[in-house]
C-alpha positions in Angstrom: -5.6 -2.2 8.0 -6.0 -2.3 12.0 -8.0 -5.6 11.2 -6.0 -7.4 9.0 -2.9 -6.9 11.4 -4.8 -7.9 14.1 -6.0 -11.2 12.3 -2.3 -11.8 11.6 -1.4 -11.5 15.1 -3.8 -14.0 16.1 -2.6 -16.1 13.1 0.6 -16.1 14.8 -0.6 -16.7 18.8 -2.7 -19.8 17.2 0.3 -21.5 15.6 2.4 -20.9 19.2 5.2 -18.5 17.5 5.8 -16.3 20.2 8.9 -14.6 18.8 7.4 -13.3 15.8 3.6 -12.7 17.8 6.0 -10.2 19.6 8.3 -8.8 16.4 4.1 -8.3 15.1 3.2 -6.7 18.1 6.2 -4.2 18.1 5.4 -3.0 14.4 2.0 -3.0 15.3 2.4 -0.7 17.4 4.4 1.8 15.3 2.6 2.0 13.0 -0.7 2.8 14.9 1.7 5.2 16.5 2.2 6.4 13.3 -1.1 6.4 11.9 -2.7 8.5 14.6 0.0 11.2 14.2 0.2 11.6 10.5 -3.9 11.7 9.9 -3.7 14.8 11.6 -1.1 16.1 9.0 -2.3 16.9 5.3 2.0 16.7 4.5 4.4 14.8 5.8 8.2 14.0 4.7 9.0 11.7 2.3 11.4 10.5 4.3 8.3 9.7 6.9 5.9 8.2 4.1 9.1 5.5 3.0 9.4 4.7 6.6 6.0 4.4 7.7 5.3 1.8 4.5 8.9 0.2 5.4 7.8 -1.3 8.8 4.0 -1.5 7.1 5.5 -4.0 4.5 8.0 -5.9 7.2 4.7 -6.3 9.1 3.0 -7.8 5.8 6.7 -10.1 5.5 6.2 -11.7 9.1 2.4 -12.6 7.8 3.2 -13.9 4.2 6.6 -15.0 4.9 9.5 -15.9 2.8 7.6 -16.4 -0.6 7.1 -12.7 -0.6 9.6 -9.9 -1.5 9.4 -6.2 -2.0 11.3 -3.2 -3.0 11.1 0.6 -2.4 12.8 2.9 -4.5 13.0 6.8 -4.3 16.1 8.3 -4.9 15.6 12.2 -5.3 17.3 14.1 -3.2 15.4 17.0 -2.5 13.6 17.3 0.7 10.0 16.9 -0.2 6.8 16.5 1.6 3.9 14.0 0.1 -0.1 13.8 1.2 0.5 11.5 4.4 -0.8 8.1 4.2 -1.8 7.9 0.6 0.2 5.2 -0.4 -0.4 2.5 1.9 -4.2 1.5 1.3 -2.8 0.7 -2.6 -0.2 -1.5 -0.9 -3.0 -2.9 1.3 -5.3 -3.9 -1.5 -2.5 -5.1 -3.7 -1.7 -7.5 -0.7 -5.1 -8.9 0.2 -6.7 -8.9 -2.9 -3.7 -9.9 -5.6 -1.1 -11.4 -3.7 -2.9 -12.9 -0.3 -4.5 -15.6 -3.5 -1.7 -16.0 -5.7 0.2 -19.4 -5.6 4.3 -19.3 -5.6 6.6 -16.1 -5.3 4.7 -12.9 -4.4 6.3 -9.6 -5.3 5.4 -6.0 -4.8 7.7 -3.0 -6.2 6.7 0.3 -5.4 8.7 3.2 -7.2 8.4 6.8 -6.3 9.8 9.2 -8.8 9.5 13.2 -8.9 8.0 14.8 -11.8 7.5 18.5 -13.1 4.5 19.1 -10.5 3.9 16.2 -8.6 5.3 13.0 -6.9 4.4 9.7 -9.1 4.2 6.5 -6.9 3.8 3.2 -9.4 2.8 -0.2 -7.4 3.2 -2.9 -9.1 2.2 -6.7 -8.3 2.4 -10.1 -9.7 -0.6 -11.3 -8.2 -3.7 -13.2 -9.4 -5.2 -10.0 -11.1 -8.5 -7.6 -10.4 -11.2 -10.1 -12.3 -9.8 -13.3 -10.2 -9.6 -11.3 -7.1 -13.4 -10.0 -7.6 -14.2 -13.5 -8.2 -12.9 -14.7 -5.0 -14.1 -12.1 -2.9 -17.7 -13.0 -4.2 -17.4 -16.5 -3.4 -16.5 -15.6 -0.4 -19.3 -13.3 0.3 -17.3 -10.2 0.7 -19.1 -7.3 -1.1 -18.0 -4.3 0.3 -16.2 -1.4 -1.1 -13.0 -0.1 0.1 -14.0 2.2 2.7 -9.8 3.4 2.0 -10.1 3.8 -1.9 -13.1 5.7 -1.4 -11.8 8.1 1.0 -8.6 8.8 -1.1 -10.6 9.5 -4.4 -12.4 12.4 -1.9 -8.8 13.4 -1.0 -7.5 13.4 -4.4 -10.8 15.4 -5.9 -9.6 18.1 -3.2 -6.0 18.2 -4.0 -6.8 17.8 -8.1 -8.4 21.2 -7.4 -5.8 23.2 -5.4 -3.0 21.7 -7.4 -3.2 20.1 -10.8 -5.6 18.1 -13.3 -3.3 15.7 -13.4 -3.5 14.4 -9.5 -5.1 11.0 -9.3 -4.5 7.1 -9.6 -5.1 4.8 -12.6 -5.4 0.9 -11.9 -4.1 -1.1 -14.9 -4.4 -4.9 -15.1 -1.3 -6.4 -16.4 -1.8 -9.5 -18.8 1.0 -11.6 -20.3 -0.4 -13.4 -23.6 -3.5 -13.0 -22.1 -3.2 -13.9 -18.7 -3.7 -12.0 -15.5 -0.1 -11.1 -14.3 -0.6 -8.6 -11.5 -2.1 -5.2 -11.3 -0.8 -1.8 -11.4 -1.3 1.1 -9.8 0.3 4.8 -10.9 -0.7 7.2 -8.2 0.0 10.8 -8.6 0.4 12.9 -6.1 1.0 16.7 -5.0 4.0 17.7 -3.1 5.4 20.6 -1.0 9.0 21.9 -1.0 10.9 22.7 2.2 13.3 25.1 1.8 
């Protein structure tokens, strides 16, 4: 994450915009800010979690510009708390790997909805699809696994323990007639209650 932002931010110093170099810089910022203070936190508020991936995603609008949209929705209304910063590396990946290659209008929706005994978070993008995205990544000599999706599948192994089989994620690739239309991604997550 820290090093795509900051190749952004040079993207942006290199082409001599200063105004949104800045506007980068500021977001930046937060969300390092951020970052560093909800690691330390296995919970955090929802209300946190939508704002941290808010300015995360205006970040990602100042790089890709106006051929990409997104939408957040959550509308429950209890006051819950999610695993902090579980959300955004499925975001990231969706970004650099499906939409960073795909040609035309780039859309992300993430939906958070509240179920019996957890919080389900369902990304969904229109991008160019897990076997192109491999594909590209080996042509351009990029090999490695996601140091992030490896991390959370520890994370999630803990929590599928002390909570319920059914934490985890599933990846689905989304075909239309046969061809790649995006990716999905149906996260599942505990959740705490605050009284």
């Amino acid at each position: 994450f820290i090093f795509n932002a900051l190749n952004s931010i040079q993207d942006l110093i290199l082409k001599e915009d200063t105004d949104a170099s800045y506007d980068y810089i500021v977001m930046f910022a937060e969300l390092v800010r951020n970052t560093l203070n909800y690691s330390n936190q296995d919970f955090i508020s929802i209300d946190k979690e939508l704002e941290f991936l808010k300015v995360y995603l205006q970040l990602e609008k100042l790089r890709f510009g106006e051929v990409f949209n997104y939408t957040i929705d959550f509308d429950e209304k209890e006051y819950l708390e999610v695993p902090s910063l579980m959300v955004q590396p499925f975001i990231e990946n969706a970004l650099v790997h499906g939409l960073m290659h795909k040609e035309g209008k780039k859309e992300l929706h993430i939906v958070f909805s509240f179920k019996a005994n957890m919080v389900q978070c369902i990304i969904t993008d229109n991008g160019v699809g897990r076997e192109k995205a491999a594909k590209i990544a080996s042509r351009q000599g990029n090999h490695h696994e996601s140091f992030a999706l490896r991390a959370l599948e520890k994370r999630l192994e803990i929590f599928k323990k002390q909570y319920s089989k059914n934490i985890g994620f599933v990846i689905e690739d989304l075909y239309e007639k046969e061809t790649p239309k995006g990716t999905r991604v149906t996260l599942n997550m505990p959740f705490k209650k605050r009284l």
